[in-house]
C-alpha positions in Angstrom: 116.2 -11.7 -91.5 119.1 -14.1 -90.6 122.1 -11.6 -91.7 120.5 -9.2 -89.7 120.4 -11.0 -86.8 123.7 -12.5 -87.4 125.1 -9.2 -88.0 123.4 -7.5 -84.8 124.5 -10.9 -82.7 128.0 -10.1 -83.9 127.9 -6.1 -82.7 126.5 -7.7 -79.6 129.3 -9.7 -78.5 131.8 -6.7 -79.1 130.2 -4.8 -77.2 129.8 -7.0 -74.1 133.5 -7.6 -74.3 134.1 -4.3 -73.5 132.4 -4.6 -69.8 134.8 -6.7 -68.6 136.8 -5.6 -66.0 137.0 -3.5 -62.7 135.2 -0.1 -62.7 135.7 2.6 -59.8 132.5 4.4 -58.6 133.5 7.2 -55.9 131.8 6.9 -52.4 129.6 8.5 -50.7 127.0 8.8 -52.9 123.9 7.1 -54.5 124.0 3.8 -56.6 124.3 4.2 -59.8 121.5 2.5 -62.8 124.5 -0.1 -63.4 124.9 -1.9 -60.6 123.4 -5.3 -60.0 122.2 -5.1 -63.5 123.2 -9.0 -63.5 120.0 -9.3 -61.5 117.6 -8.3 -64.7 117.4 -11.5 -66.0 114.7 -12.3 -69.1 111.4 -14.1 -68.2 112.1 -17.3 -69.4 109.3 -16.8 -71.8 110.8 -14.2 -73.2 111.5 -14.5 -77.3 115.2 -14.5 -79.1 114.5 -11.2 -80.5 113.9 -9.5 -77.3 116.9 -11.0 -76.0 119.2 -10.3 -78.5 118.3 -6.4 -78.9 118.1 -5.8 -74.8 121.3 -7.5 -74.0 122.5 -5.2 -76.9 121.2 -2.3 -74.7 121.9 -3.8 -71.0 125.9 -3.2 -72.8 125.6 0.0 -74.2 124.4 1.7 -70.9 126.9 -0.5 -68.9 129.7 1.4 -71.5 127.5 5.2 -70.7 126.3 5.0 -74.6 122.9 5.8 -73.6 122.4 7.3 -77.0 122.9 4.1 -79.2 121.2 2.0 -76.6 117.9 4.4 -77.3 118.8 3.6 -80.7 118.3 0.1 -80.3 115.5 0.5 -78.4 113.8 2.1 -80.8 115.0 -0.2 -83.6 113.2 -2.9 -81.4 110.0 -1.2 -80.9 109.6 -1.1 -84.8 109.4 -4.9 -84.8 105.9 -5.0 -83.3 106.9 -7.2 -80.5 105.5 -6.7 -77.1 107.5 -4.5 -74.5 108.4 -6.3 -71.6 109.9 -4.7 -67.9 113.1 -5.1 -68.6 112.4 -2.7 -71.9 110.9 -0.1 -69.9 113.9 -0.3 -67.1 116.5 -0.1 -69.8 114.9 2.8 -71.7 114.8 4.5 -68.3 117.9 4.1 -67.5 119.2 5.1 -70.5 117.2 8.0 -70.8 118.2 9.3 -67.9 121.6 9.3 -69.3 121.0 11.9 -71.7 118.9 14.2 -69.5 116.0 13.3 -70.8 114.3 13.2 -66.9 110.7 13.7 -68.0 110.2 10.6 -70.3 112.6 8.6 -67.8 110.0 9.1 -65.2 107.4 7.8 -67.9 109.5 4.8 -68.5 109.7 3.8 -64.9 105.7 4.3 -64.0 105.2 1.7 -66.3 107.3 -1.1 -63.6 104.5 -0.1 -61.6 102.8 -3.3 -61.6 105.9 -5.5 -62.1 108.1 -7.3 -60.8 110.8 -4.7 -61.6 108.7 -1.6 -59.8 111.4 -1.5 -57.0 114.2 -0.4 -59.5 111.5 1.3 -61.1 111.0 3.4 -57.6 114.7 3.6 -57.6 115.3 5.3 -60.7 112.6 7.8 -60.3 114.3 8.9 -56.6 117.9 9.2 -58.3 116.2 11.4 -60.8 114.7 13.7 -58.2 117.7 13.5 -56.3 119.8 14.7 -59.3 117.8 17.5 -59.2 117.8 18.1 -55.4 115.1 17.4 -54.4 115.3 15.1 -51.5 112.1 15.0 -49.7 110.8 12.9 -53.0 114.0 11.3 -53.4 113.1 9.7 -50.0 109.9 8.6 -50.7 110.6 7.2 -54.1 114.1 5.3 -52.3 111.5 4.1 -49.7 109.2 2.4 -51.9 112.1 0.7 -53.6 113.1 -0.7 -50.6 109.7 -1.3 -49.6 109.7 -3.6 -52.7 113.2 -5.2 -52.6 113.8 -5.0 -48.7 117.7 -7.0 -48.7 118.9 -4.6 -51.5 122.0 -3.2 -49.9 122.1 -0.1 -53.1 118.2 1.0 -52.8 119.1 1.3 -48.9 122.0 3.2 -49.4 120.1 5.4 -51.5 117.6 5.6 -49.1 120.0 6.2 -46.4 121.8 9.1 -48.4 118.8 10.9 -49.2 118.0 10.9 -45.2 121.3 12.1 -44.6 119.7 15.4 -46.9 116.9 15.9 -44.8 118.5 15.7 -41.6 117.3 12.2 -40.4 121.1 11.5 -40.0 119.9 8.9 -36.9 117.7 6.8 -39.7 120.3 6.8 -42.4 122.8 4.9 -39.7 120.3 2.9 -38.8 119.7 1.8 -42.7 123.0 1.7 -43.5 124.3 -0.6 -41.0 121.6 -3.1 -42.6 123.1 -2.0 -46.2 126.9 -2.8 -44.3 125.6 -6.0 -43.2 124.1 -7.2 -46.6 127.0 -6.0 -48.7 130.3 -5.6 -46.8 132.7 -5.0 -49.1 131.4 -1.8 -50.4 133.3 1.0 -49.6 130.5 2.9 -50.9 128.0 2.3 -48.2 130.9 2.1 -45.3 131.8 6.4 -46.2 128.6 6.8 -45.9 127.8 5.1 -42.7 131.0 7.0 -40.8 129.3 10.0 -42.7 126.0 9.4 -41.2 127.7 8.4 -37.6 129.9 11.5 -37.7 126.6 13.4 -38.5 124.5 11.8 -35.4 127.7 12.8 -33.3 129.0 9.4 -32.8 132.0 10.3 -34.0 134.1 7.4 -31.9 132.1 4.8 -34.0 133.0 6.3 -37.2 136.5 6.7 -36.3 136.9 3.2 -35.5 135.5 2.2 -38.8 138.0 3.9 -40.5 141.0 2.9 -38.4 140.3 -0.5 -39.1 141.1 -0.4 -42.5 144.4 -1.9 -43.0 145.0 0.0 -46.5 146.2 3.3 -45.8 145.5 4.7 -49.1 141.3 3.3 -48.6 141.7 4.8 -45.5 142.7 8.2 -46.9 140.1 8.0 -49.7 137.2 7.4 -47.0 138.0 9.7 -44.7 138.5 12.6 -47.8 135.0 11.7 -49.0 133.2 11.8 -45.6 134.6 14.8 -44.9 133.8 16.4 -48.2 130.2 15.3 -47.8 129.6 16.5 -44.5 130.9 20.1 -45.3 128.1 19.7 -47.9 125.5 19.0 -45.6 126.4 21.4 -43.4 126.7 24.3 -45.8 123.8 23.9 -47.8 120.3 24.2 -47.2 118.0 21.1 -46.6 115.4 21.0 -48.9 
């Protein structure tokens, strides 16, 4: 009905209003389900309805309200309309968000055959890295990058689950690619000197950080790296 969709259109720009702005992720770690969601673009094809209800959902996980986004999800499998890719991804990710790990991994199987099936990969390895276990965290990463080989998050996740089954040579080598394609992510430069510290090329990684000109990035990084690394080299390998 018109209200309704008037009325959801209106809930739909408050909400995106509220991802504006700067967020801070911590380094040295995996991707998380929100970045680069810019990327998941509609098929052209694709009705007003379906647009209106996932860009409703693409906000709600952006804001970590994974509960009302399954909300709407639901809402707009009840109108009979066919689900897409981009409804499986967003049900994913927003499943994961509430620990629900089992049907996450259902909702990503189905980007099998899609276009989407590297973020599908992706999801399922931060889901079995979540729950530590790394060897299939690495072989779910691998296929994502396998599928989407210039994106600089599914190698870092990739390289960070290496790092976990002491293939600290490999990570380095994938995440001076990751550097390369994305530069400015502080993310992915922690855990390169991470990686190089861990191979022993601990001049390399020095001279990362030293050439940082902010003192307090520089702090941060070398905190993290060195955090991480007493983690690796404390706990078992799995």
């Amino acid at each position: 009905m018109k209200t309704r969709s008037a009325a959801i259109l209106f809930v739909a720009a408050v909400l995106l209003a509220g991802c504006a702005g700067s967020v801070s992720v911590a380094p040295a770690a995996f991707t998380g389900a929100n970045a680069h969601r810019e990327g998941l673009s509609l098929d052209p094809a694709a009705n007003g309805e379906e647009a209106l209800y996932l860009g409703i959902v693409d906000g709600l996980i952006k804001q970590s309200r994974q509960g009302a986004a399954l909300a709407f999800l639901d809402s707009y499998r009840q109108t009979g309309q066919a689900l897409s890719p981009r409804y499986w991804l967003l049900r994913g990710d927003a499943l994961v968000g509430v620990h629900r790990n089992v049907e996450a991994i259902d909702a990503y199987s189905k980007l099998r055959e899609t276009a989407l099936a590297p973020r599908g990969w992706n999801g399922q390895g931060k889901i079995a890295a979540e729950t530590g276990d790394w060897i299939s965290a690495e072989v779910d990463f691998h296929k994502a990058v396998e599928g989407d080989p210039a994106n600089a998050d599914f190698i870092n996740n990739l390289a960070f689950a290496e790092l976990h089954i002491d293939r600290a040579a490999n990570a380095a080598s994938w995440l001076q690619q990751a550097h390369e394609l994305e530069p400015s992510s502080d993310r992915i430069l922690t855990n390169l000197v991470i990686a190089l510290t861990a191979t022993g090329d601990t001049a390399h990684a020095n001279s990362i950080i030293a050439e940082i000109g902010d003192s307090a990035r520089r702090e941060a990084m070398r905190s993290a790296a060195k955090s991480v690394l007493a983690t690796l080299n404390t706990k078992g390998k799995s």
